[in-house]
PANU-678772 format. One line per field, with one value per residue: x, y, z of N, C-alpha, C in turn; residue in one letter; residue number from 1. Coordinates in steps of 0.1 Angstrom, whole numbers, plus 2048, in hexadecimal, padded with zeros to 3 digits. Layout:
N
nxx = c(X	...)
nyy = c(Y	...)
nzz = c(Z	...)
caxx = c(X	...)
cayy = c(Y	...)
cazz = c(Z	...)
cxx = c(X	...)
cyy = c(Y	...)
czz = c(Z	...)
finu = c(A	...)
bafi = c(NUM	...)
END
This chain:
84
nxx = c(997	9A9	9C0	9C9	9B5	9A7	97F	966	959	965	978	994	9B3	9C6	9E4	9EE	A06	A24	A3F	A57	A66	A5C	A50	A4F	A5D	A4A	A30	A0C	9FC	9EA	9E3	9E7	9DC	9E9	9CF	9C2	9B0	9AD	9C2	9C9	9E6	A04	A23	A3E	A65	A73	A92	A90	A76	A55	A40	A1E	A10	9F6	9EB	9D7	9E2	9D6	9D5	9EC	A09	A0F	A1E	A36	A40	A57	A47	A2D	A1B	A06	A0F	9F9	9F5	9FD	9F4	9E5	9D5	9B2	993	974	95B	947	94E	93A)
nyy = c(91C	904	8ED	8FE	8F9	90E	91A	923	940	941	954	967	96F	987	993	9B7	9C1	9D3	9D8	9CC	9BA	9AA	999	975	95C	942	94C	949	966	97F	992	9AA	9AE	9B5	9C3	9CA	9B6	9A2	985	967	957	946	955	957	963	964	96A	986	987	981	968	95E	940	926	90F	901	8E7	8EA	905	91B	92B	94A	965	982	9A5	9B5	9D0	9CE	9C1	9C4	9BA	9B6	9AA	990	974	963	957	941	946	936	945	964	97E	992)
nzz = c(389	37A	389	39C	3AE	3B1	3AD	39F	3AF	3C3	3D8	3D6	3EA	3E4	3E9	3E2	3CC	3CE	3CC	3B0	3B9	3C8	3BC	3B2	3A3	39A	3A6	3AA	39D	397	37A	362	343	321	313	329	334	351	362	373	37A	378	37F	369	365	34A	33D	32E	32C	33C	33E	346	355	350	367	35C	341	32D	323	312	318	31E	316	317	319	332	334	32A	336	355	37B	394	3AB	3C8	3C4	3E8	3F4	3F9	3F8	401	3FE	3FE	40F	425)
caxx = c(9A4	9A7	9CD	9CF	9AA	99B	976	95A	94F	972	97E	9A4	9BB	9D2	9F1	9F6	A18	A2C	A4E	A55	A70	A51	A4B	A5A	A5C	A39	A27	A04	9FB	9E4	9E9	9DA	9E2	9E6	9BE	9B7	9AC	9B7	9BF	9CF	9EC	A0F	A2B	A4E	A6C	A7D	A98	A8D	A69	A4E	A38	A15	A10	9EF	9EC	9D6	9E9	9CC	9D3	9F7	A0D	A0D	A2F	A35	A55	A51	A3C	A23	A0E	A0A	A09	9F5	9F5	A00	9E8	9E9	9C8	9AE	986	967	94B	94E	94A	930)
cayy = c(91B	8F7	8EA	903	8FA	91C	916	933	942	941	962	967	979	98B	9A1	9C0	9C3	9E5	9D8	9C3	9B2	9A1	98A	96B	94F	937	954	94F	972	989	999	9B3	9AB	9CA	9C7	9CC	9A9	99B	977	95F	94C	945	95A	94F	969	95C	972	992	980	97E	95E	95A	936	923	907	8F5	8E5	8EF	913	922	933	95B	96F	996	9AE	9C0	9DA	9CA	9BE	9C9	9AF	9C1	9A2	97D	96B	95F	94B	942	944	932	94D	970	980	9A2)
cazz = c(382	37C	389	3A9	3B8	3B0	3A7	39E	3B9	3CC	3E1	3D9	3EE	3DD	3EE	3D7	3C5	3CC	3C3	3A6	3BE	3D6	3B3	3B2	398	39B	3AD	3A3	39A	390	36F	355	338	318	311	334	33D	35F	367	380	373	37D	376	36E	35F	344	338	32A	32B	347	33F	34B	34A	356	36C	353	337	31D	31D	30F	321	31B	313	318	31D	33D	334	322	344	368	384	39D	3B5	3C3	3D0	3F1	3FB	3F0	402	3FA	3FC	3FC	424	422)
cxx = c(9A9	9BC	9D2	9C2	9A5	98E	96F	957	957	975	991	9AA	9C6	9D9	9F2	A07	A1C	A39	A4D	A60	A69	A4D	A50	A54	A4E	A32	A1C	A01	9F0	9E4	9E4	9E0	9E2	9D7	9BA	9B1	9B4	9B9	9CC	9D6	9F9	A17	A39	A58	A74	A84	A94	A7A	A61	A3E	A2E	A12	A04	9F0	9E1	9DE	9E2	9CF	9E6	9FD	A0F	A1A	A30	A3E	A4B	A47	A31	A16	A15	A07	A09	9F4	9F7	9F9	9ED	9E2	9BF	9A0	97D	95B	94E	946	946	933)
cyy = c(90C	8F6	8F1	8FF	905	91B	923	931	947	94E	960	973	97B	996	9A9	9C4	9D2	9DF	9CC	9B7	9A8	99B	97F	960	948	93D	94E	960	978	997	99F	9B4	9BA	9C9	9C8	9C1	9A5	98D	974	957	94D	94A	956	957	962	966	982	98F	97F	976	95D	94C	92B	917	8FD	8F6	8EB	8FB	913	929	944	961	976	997	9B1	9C5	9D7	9C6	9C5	9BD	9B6	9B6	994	97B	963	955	94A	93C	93D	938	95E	978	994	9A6)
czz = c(384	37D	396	3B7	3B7	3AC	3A9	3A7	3C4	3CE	3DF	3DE	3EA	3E9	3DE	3D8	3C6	3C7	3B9	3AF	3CB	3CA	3B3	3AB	39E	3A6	3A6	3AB	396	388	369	34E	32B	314	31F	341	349	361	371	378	37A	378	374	35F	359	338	339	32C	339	33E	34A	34C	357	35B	364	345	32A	319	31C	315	31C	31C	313	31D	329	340	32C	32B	34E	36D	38F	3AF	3B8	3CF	3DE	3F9	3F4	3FA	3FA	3F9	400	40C	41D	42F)
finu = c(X	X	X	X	X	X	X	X	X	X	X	X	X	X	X	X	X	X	X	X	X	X	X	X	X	X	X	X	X	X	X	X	X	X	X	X	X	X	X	X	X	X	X	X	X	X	X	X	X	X	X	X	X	X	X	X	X	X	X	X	X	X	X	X	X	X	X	X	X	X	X	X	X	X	X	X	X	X	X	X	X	X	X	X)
bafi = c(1	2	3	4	5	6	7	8	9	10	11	12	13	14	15	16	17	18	19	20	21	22	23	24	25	26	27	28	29	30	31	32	33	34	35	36	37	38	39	40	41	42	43	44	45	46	47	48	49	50	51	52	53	54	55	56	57	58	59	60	61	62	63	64	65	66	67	68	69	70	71	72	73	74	75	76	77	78	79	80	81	82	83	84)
END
């Protein structure tokens, strides 16, 4: 994930979200979007609105009410190899 240092291959530790009140403005996150897909992006409440919005400039930022995604987790580290 070009902009935070994430590169394929990378172990991220995520904390799971029980309350919606453990999110906070430029969390990155982990999100599932309404098809299902999951990604890592930053989230930031604006109004009625919760903004996904990536840390590279190339991609768009993502807009949805409430109920339209889950954010199931905010990252909190991030490993280089995956431990068996």
């Amino acid at each position: 994930m070009e902009g935070e240092g994430i590169e394929d291959g990378d172990v991220l530790v995520v904390k799971r979200v029980f309350e919606e009140s453990d999110i906070k403005n430029g969390k990155l996150v982990i999100a599932v979007l309404p098809n299902g897909k999951c990604v890592v992006k930053r989230i930031y409440f604006e109004g009625d609105k919760i903004v996904l919005r990536s840390s590279n400039a190339r991609f768009k930022d993502l807009v949805f009410g409430p109920d339209e995604i889950r954010i199931d987790g905010i990252v909190k580290g991030l490993g280089w190899r995956e431990l068996v």
